[in-house]
LUMVEXTI-461282 format. One record per residue: x, y, z of N, C-alpha, C, O in turn. Coordinates in steps of 0.05 Angstrom, whole numbers. Layout:
<fimis>
    n_u    n_v    n_w   ca_u   ca_v   ca_w    c_u    c_v    c_w    o_u    o_v    o_w
      X      Y      Z      X      Y      Z      X      Y      Z      X      Y      Z
...
</fimis>
This chain:
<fimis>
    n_u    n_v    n_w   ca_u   ca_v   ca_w    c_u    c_v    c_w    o_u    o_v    o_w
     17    -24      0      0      0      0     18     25      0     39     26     13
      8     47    -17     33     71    -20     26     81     10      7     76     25
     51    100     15     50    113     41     28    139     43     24    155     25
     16    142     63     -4    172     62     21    183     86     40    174     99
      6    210     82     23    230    100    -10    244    113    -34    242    107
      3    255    131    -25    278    143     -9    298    153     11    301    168
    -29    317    136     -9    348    143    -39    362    148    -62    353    145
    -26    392    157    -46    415    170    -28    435    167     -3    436    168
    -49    455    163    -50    482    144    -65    502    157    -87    493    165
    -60    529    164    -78    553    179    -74    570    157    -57    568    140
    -95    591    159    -93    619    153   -114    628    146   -132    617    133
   -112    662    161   -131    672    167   -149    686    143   -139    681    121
   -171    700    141   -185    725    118   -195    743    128   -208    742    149
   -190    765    113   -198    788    128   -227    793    122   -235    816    117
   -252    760    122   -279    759    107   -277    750    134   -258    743    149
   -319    754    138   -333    742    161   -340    713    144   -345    711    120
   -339    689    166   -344    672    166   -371    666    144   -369    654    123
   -392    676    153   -415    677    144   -410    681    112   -418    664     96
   -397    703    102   -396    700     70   -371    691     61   -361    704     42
   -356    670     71   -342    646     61   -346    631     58   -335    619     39
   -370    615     77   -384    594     86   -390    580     50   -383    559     40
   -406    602     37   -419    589      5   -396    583    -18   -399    563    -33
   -376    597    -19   -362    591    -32   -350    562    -28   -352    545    -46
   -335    556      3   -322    537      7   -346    507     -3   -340    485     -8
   -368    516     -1   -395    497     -3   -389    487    -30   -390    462    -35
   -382    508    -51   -378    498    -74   -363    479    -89   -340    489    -89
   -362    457   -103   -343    436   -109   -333    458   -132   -310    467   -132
   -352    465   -153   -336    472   -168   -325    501   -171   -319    509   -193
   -322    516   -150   -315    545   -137   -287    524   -134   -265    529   -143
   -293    499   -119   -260    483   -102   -242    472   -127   -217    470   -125
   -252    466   -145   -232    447   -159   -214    457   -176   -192    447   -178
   -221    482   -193   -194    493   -195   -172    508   -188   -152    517   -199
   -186    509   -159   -157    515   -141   -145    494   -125   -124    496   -112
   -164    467   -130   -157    442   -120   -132    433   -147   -113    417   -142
   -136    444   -169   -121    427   -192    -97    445   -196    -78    436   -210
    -97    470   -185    -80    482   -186    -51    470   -162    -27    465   -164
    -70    470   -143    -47    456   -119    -44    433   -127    -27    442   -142
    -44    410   -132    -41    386   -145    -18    383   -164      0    367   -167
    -25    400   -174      1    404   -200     20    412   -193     40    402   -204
     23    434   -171     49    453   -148     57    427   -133     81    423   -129
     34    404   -125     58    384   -110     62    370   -134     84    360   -127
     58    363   -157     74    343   -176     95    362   -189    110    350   -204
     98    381   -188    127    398   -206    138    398   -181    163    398   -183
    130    399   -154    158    392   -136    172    371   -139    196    372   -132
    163    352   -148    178    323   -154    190    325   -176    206    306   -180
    189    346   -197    209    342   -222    235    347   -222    246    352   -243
    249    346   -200    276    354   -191    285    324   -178    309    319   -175
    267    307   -172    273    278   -160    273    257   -187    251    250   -196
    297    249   -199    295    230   -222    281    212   -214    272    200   -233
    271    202   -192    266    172   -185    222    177   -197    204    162   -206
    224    206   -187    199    206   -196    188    219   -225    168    233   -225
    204    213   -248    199    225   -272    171    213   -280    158    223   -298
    161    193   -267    144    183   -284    111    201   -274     87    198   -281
    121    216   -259    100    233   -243     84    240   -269     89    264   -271
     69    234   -289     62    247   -307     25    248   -308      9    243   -326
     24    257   -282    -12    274   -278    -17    307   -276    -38    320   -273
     15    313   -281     18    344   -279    -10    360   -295    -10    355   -319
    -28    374   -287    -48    386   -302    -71    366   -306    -89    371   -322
    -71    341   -291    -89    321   -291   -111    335   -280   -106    354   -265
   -140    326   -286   -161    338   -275   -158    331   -246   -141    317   -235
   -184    348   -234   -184    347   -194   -212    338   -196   -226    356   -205
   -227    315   -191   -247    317   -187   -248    319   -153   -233    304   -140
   -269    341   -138   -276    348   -123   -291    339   -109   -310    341   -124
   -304    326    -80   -329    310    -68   -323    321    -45   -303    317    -32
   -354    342    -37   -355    346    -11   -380    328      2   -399    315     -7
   -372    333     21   -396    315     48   -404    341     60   -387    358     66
   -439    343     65   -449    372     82   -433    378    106   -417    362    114
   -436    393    113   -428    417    136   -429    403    161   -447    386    163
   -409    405    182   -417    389    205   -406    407    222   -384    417    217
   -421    415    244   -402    427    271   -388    423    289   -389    401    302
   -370    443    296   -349    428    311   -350    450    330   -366    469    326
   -334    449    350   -327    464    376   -336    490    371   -356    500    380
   -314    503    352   -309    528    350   -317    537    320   -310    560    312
   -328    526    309   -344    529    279   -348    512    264   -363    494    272
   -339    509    241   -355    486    217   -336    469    201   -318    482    192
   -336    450    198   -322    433    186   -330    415    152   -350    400    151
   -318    418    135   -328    409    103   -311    388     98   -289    390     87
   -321    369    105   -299    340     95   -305    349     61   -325    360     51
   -279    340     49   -276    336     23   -262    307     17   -258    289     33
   -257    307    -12   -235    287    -19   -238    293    -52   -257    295    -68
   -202    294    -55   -205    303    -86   -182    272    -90   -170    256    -75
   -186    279   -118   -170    253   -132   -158    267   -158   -169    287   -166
   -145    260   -166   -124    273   -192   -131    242   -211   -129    219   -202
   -137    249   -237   -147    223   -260   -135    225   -273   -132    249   -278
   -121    210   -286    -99    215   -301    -92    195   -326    -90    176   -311
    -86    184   -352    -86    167   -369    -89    132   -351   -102    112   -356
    -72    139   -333    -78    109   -334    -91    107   -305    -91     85   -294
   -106    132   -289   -125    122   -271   -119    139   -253   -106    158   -262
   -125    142   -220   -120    160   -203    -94    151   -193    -86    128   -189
    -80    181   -191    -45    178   -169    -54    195   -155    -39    184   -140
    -65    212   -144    -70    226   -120    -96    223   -107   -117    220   -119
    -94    225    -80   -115    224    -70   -113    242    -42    -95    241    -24
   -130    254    -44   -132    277    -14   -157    274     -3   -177    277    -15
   -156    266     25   -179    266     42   -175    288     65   -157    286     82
   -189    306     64   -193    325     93   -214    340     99   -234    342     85
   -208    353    124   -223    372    133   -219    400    131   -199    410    141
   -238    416    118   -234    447    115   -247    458    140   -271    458    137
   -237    471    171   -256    485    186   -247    512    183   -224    522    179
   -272    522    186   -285    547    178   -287    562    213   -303    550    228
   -276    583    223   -283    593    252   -282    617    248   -264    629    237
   -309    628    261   -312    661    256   -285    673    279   -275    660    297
   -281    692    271   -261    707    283   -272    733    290   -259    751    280
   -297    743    307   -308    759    305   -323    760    278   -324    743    261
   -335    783    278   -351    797    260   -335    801    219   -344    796    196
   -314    811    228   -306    810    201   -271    795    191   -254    803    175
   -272    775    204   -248    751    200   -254    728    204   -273    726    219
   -245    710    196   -248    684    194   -224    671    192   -204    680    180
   -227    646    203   -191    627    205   -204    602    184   -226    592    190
   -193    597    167   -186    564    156   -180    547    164   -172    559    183
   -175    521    170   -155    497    177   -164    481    169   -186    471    175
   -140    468    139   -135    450    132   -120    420    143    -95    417    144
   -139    402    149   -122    377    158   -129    359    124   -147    363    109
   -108    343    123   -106    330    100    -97    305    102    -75    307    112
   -101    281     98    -94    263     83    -85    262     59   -101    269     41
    -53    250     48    -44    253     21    -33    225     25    -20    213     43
    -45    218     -7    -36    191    -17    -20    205    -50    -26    225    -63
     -4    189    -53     12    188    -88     -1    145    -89      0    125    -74
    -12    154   -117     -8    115   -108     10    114   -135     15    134   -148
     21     84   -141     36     76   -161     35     86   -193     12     87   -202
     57     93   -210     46    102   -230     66     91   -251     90     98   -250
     59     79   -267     84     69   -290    107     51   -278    131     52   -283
     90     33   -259    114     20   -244    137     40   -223    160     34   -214
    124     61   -219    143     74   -196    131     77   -166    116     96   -163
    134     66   -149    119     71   -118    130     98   -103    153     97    -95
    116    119    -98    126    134    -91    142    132    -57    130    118    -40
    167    145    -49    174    137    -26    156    154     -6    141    170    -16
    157    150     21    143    169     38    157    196     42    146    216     51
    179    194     36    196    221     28    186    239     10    187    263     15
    177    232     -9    170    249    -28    139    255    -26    131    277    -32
    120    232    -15     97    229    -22     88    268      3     71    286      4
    116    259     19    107    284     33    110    311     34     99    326     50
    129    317     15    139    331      7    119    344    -10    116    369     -7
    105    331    -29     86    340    -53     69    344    -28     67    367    -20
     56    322    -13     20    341      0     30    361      9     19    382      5
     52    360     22     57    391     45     51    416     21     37    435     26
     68    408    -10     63    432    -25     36    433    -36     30    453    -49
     22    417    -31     -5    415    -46    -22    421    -25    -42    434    -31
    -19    414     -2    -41    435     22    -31    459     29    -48    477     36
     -5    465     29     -2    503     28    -16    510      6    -32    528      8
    -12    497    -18    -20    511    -43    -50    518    -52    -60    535    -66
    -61    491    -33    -95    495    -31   -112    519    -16   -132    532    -22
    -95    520      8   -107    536     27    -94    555     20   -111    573     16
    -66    569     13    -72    598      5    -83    601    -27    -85    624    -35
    -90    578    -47   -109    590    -69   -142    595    -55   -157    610    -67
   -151    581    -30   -171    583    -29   -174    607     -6   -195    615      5
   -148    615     -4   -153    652     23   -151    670     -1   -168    686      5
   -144    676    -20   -127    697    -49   -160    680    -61   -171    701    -54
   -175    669    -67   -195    666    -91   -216    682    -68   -230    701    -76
   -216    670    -38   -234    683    -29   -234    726    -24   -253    741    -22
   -212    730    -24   -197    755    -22   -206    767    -52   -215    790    -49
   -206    761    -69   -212    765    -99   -243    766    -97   -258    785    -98
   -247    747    -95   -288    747   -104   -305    752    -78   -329    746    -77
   -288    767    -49   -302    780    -36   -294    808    -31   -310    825    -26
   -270    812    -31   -273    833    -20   -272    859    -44   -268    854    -68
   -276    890    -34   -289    901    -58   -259    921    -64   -258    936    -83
</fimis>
């Protein structure tokens, strides 16, 4: 079985909770900033010969959220995206997006993630690398998804 990693991700918006809440709801508001980070962790690996065969770079993101659930201190959006690629899925991300008002006009993020690479052209990814790509692929998610929300909210 390839190795998963679990990483976690903060950062804040200078948006109230309340009008982030719809966007993050959206799969397809999420997926091309989901395919954008995906691709940021597979060009980290193009500097590792062992992983040339990485070739999902710009592979689609399909996107799957599960409704809204509460937690302590605000709201939580399980997702899970997968990267499809010629000969089938090499990525797979399972996490949680929580959502916590910060007062009236801020809001905090936190990304926890599950990252899988599975096998691709006969190459098994090591857990070295496999972690190396999510770490770049959940920074890369959560600040495209603080900068998209910063863009299509504020004026």
């Amino acid at each position: 079985m390839p190795p998963s990693v679990f990483l976690r991700e903060s950062s804040e918006v200078g948006l109230s909770a309340r009008s982030v809440r719809p966007f993050l709801g959206d799969a397809r508001w999420l997926a091309p900033i989901a395919s954008v980070a995906a691709g940021e962790g597979v060009l980290s690996l193009r500097s590792d010969p062992a992983s040339s065969q990485g070739g999902h770079l710009g592979a689609p993101v399909h996107v799957r959220l599960l409704p809204w659930r509460a937690s302590g201190s605000g709201e939580i959006l399980a997702l899970r995206w997968e990267t499809i690629g010629p000969e089938g899925k090499h990525t797979l991300l399972d996490g949680d997006l929580q959502l916590e008002a910060l007062g009236d006009e801020r809001s905090r993020l936190e990304f926890q993630a599950s990252y899988r690479m599975l096998p691709m052209g006969g190459w098994t990814p090591e857990r070295a690398t496999v972690h190396k790509a999510g770490e770049i692929t959940v920074r890369s998610f959560l600040q495209g998804v603080t900068v998209a929300l910063q863009a299509d909210l504020m004026p």
